[in-house]
N, C-alpha and C positions, 0 to 999 in steps of 0.2 A: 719501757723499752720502745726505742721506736724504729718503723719499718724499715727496712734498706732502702734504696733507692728500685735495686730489682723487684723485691715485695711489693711495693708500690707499685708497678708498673703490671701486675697481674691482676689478673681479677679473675671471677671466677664465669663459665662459660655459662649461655642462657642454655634453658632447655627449648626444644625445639617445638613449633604449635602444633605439630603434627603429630597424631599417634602414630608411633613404630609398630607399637606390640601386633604382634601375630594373631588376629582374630579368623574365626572358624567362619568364612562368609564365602568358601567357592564352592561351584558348581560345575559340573564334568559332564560332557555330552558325548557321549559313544554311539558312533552307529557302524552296520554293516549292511554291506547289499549282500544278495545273489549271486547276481552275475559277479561280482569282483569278489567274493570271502578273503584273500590275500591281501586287500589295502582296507583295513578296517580305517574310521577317518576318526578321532577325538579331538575337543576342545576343551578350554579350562575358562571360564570367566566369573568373575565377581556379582554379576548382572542377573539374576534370575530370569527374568522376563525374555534378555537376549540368548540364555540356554532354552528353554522353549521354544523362540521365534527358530531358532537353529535346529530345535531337536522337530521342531512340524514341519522345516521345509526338507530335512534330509529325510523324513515317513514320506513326504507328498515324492519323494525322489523315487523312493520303494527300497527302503532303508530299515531295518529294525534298531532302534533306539533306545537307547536307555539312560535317562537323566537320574545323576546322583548328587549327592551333596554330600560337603565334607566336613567329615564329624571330628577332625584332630586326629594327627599322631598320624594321619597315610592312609585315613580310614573311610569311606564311602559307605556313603546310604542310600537306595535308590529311592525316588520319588515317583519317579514312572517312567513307562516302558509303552514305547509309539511301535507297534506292528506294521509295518508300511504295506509288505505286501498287501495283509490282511485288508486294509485300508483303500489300496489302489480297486482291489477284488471288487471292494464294496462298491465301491465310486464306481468302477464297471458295470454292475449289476444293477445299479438305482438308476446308472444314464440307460443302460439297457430296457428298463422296467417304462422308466419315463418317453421313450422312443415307442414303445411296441405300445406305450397309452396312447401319445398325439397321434400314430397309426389308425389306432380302432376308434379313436376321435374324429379325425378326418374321413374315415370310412363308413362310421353313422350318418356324420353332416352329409355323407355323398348320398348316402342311403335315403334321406330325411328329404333332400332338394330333388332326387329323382321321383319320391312321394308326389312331391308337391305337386312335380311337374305335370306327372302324370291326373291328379286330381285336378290341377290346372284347364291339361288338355279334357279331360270327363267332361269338366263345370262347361267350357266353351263350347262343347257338343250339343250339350243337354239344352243351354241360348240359342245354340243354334234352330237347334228343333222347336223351340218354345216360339220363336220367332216366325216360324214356318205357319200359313193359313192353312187350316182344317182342310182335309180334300174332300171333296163331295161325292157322296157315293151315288149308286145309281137309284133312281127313284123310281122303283118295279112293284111298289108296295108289296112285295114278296117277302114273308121272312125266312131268312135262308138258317138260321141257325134251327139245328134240330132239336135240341133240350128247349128252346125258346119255344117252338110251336107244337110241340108235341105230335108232330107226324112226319110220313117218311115223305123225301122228295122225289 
């Protein structure tokens, strides 16, 4: 038998290069502030890497975060959970810590160069004196000291 003319004119469709099927590869980034509780902010991307970059700059915001991953069927896994406040606290505290160090740093060097100074001014006293000719006492052939001659004056 042979084809129609319509028959012939079909053909069968290619498949396409691309996978369709539905694969388990997103990631969901949740955060919330404080001050706002009422606009909590979420994202959905494919990217791993750009759900992190997203979940550490909305903690450095003072955000608590929670990255999840989706396991099929509507279902979420959490991979981690960025504290921001927690986070901002710290950043406060270590810039605090580090502040009140270059403080008592600064304040020894001050301490250390007034040392100096002072040692400085002693040393050039002490040249000066060194430099000075002996004075001549009086020549009475008297000894004036008492423990020296063993008698009263």
């Amino acid at each position: 038998m042979s084809p129609t003319p319509k028959q012939a004119r079909q053909h069968r469709r290619k498949a396409k290069a691309t996978d369709r099927t539905h694969n388990v590869n997103a990631f969901r980034v949740e955060g919330s502030w404080n001050d706002r509780p009422d606009k909590p902010a979420a994202t959905k991307t494919p990217d791993k890497r750009k759900a992190y970059r997203i979940a550490r700059t909305w903690a450095t915001d003072g955000a608590y975060v929670i990255v999840q991953e989706h396991t099929g069927w509507d279902t979420w896994r959490t991979l981690d959970e960025f504290d921001g406040p927690a986070l901002l606290a710290e950043q406060r505290a270590a810039h605090r810590a580090a502040v009140e160090e270059a403080r008592q740093r600064a304040e020894e060097a001050e301490r250390r160069l007034a040392d100096a100074e002072a040692r400085d001014l002693e040393q050039a006293a002490l040249e000066r004196l060194m430099m000075c000719p002996p004075v001549p006492r009086e020549a009475t052939g008297r000894v004036t000291a008492r423990h020296t001659a063993g008698a009263r004056p």
